[in-house]
N, C-alpha and C positions, 0 to 999 in steps of 0.2 A: 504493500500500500504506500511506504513510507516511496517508493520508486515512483509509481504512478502522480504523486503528490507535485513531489520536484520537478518531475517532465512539465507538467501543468504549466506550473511558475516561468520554468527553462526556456522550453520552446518558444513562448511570444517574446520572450525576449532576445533573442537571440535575432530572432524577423528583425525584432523592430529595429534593434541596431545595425543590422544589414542594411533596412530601408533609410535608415537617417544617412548610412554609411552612402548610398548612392547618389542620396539626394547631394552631397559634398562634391559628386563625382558630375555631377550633371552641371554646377558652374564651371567645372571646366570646359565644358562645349558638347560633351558626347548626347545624341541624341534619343538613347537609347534608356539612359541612365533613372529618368523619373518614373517611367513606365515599369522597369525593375525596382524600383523606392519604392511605387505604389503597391505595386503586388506583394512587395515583401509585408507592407505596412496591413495591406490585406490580409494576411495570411497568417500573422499576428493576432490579428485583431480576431479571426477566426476560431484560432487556437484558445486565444484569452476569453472568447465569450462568458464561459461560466464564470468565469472569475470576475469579470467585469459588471456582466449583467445578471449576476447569482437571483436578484430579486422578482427575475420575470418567471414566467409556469416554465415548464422545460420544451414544452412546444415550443413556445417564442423564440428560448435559444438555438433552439435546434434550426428552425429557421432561419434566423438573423446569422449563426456560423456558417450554415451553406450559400450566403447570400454571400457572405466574406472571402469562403475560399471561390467560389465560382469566377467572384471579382479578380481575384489573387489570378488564377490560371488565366484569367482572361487577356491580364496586364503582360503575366510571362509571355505570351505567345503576344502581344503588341510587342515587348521590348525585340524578340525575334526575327518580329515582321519590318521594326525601325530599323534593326542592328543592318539588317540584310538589303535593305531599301528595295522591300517588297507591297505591295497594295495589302492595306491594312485590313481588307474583309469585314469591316466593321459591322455591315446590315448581317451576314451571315453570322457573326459570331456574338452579336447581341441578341439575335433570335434563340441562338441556341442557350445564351445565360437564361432568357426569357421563359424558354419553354422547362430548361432545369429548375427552374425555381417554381411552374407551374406544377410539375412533378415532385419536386418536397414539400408544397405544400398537400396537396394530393394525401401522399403517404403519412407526414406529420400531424395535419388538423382533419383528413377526413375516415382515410383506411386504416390509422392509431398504428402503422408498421415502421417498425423501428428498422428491421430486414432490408423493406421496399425504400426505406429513406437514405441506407448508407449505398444500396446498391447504386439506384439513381443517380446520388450526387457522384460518385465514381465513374459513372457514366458519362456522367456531362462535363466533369472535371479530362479526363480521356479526350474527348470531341474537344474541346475546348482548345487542347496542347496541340492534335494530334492536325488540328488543321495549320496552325503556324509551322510546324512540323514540316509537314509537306510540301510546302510554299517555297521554303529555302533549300530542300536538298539538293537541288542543280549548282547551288550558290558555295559551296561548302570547298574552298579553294587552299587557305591558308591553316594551317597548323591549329590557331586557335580557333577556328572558324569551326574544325572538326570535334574541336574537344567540348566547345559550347555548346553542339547541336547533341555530341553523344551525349553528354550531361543532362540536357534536357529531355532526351530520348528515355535516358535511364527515370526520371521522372515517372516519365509515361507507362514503359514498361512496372515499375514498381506499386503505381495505379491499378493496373490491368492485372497482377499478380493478387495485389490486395484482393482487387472485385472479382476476381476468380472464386480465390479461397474463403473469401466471404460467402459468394452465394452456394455452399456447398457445405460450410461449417454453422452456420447460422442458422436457424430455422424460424419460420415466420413467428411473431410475437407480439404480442401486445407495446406500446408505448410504455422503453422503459427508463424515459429521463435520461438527464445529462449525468448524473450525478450516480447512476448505477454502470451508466456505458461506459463514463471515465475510469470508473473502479474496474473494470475488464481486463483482462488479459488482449483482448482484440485493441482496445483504445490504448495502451502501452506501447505493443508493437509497431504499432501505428505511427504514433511520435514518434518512435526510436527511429524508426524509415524516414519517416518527414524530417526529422533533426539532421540526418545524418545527408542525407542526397538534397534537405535545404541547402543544407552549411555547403559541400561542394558543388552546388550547383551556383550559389552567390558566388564563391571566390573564384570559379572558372567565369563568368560572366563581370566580375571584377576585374579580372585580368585582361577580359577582350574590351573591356572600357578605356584602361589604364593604356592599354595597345594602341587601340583605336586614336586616343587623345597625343600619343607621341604620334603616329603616324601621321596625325592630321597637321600635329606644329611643323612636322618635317615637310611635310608635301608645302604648306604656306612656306617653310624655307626658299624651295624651287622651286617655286612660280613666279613671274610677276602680276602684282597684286591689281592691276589694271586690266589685264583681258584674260590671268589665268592661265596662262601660256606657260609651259616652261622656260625660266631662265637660262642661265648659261650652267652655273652650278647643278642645276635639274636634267637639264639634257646630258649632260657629262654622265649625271648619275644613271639615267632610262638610258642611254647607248650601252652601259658598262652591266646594269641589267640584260638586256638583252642576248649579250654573250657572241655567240656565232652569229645570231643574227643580223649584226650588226655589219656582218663584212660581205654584206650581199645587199644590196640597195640603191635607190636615189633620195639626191639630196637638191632639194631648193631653195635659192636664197631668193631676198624679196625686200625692195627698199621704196619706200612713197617716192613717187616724182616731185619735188618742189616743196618738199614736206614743208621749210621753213616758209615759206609765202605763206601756206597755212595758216599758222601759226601766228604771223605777223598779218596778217590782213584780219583773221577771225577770231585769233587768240587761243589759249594752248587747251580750252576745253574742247575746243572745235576740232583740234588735230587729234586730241584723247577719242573723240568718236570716231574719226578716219581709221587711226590705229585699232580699236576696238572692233570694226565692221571688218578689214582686212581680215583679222584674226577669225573673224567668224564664217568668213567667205572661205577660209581654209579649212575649218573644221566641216563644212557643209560639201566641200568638193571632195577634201582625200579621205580616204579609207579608214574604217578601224584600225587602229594598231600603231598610223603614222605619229608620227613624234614632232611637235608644234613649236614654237622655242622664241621667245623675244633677245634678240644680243644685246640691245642696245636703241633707245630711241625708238625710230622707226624703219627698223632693220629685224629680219625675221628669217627661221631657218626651219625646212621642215624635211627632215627622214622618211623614207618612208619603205622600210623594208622590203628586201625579196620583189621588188618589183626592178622593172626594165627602165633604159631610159627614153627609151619611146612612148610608156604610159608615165612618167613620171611628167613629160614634156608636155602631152596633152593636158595633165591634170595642172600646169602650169597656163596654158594658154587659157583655159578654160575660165580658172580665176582672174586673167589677166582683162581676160573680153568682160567679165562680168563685175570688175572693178572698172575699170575706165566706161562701161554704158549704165552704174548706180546714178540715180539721183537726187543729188544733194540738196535740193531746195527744203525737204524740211529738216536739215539737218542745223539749217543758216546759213549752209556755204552756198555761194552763190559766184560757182565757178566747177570747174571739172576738174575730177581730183585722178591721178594715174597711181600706177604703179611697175615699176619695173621689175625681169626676174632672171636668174640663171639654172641654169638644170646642173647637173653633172652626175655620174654614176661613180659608184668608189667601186675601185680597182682592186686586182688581188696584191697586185705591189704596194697600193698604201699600208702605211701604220699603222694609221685610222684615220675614223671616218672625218678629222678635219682638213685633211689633205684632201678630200673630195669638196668639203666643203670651200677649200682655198680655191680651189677650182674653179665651183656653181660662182663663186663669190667675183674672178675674174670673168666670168659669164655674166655675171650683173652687167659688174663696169664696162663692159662691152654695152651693153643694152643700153645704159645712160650715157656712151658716149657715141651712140647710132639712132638716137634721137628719142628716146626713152618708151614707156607705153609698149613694152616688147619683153617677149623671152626670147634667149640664147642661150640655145643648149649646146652643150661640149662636145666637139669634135664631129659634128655632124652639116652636113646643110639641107636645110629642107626648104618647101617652097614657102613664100609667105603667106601669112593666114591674116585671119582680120587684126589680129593683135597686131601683127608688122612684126614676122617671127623671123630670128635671124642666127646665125649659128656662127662658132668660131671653133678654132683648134685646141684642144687639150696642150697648155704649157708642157 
């Protein structure tokens, strides 16, 4: 008894400092982090009903804690559905708290089954994980990524084990209070499971917080904080990532035509949009995978794996036509804004990939000294396109 007593006490304690614990974790930025505080606080709160609310019939509690943990599992599989940056199911998995709590009530204030009420809530507590669950296994990429989902898996599984050997060991019964169920050998176990895969399931999703929140200061390291692009420092870092891939490629550089007239006719919020839109005309034309890069000013460089340099060159012109024919009028500017670009392919003799880049980059200066508003790709000639496309020799 003296065991059962202590669990009581133990268990919402132990949530709640878990849930205070995240909520700490959630001014750091992580997005995931409240929705885990709230469940934990739930689930607390679940745990501690009789202790809290000793004064109500035991119906009442018995309700009001399935209402707690429903919430708690509801939260877990949201923090899942955030961690993962999946569609939160919300109308689905509010339905289902809905309809769970229309079935303990059922069992609790109409059919007096203590059996049909723990069975139920097991049930929908399952449904509840099992759909966040599902959502993310495609997602499941990095190390901790794996060990949060098995974690919460094990949850699930631990549920479904319980509601097994419940509905097998139990036999239907009359309503027998909180207070006779806590003194069980069933409601001991129970805690001991809940305490034990709570607690490593918090400090495994602790950990993908704590992860999450350096990786995010690091990524904001190697970006620029303008259009998001990788820096220089960040492309160094994604080329040196990608390994082998990296010595199979094209590379495009990419500089505004007349940038400083911009700037000085419209002022440098109006060149911040120029720059801004360039970046997005890149992300919109190249492929998955390619690698995006601001060096400097308005000078840009983009990667783009495993591809040829004959598509890397259309995917140049392409941007180039549909930069010099944007219109600027609601932008403010009130003039035609270019840009110019070089291709190059990296060679199996470079070092690396900025000796390819030193190349695309002498491909530029060719463009902007043949009258700008053009790509020149490396060592090729082709015929001109609308861009006014022009080619030179590999140094």
């Amino acid at each position: 008894m003296e065991s059962q007593d202590n669990f009581a006490y133990l268990l919402p304690f132990i949530f709640l400092t878990f849930g205070l614990v995240f909520f700490g974790a959630a001014r750091l930025g992580d997005r995931s982090a409240p929705a885990w505080g709230f469940g934990y606080i739930a689930a607390a709160l679940g745990f501690a009903t009789p202790l809290l609310l000793g004064f109500l019939p035991a119906r009442g509690q018995a309700v009001l804690a399935n209402a707690f943990f429903f919430t708690g599992f509801y939260l877990f599989g949201d923090a899942l559905l955030l961690r993962f940056r999946r569609p939160r199911l919300r109308k689905a998995r509010m339905a289902l708290w809905a309809i769970g709590m229309v079935a303990i009530g059922y069992f609790v204030l109409i059919a007096d089954s203590m059996r049909g009420e723990l069975l139920s809530s097991d049930v929908f507590c399952l449904v509840l994980i099992a759909l966040p669950l599902a959502a993310v296994v495609r997602d499941l990429r990095r190390p901790i990524d794996i060990a949060l989902f098995g974690i919460v898996s094990l949850v699930f599984i631990e549920t479904l084990v319980r509601l097994v050997t419940m509905s097998f060991v139990l036999a239907d019964q009359s309503y027998m209070g909180f207070d006779r169920f806590l003194a069980s050998d069933y409601a001991f176990f129970m805690q001991v499971g809940a305490s034990i895969i709570g607690f490593l399931m918090a400090l495994t999703a602790l950990a993908a917080t704590v992860l999450d929140v350096i990786g995010g200061h690091q990524d904001a390291a190697h970006r620029d904080p303008l259009t998001n692009a990788l820096n220089r420092r960040g492309f160094d870092r994604a080329i040196a990532e990608l390994g082998e891939l990296s010595e199979r490629g094209v590379v495009i550089c990419s500089d505004v035509d007349h940038f400083k007239r911009v700037n000085d006719d419209y002022g440098h919020a109006a060149g911040d949009v120029v720059i801004t839109i360039l970046v997005e005309m890149f992300r919109r034309q190249l492929p998955e995978g390619a690698l995006i890069a601001r060096f400097g000013g308005e000078e840009f460089v983009a990667f783009l794996p495993g591809m040829s340099l004959t598509e890397g060159g259309v995917h140049a012109e392409v941007i180039c036509h549909a930069f010099a024919n944007r219109r600027w009028e609601t932008t403010g500017i009130r003039r035609k804004v270019t840009a110019s670009f070089g291709v190059s392919t990296v060679s199996r003799n470079d070092r690396s990939v900025h000796e390819a880049i030193s190349r695309a980059d002498s491909c530029l200066y060719a463009a902007k000294d043949t009258g700008r508003n053009r790509v020149v790709i490396e060592g090729r000639q082709r015929p001109e396109s609308s861009a006014s496309i022009h080619s030179i020799s590999a140094a």
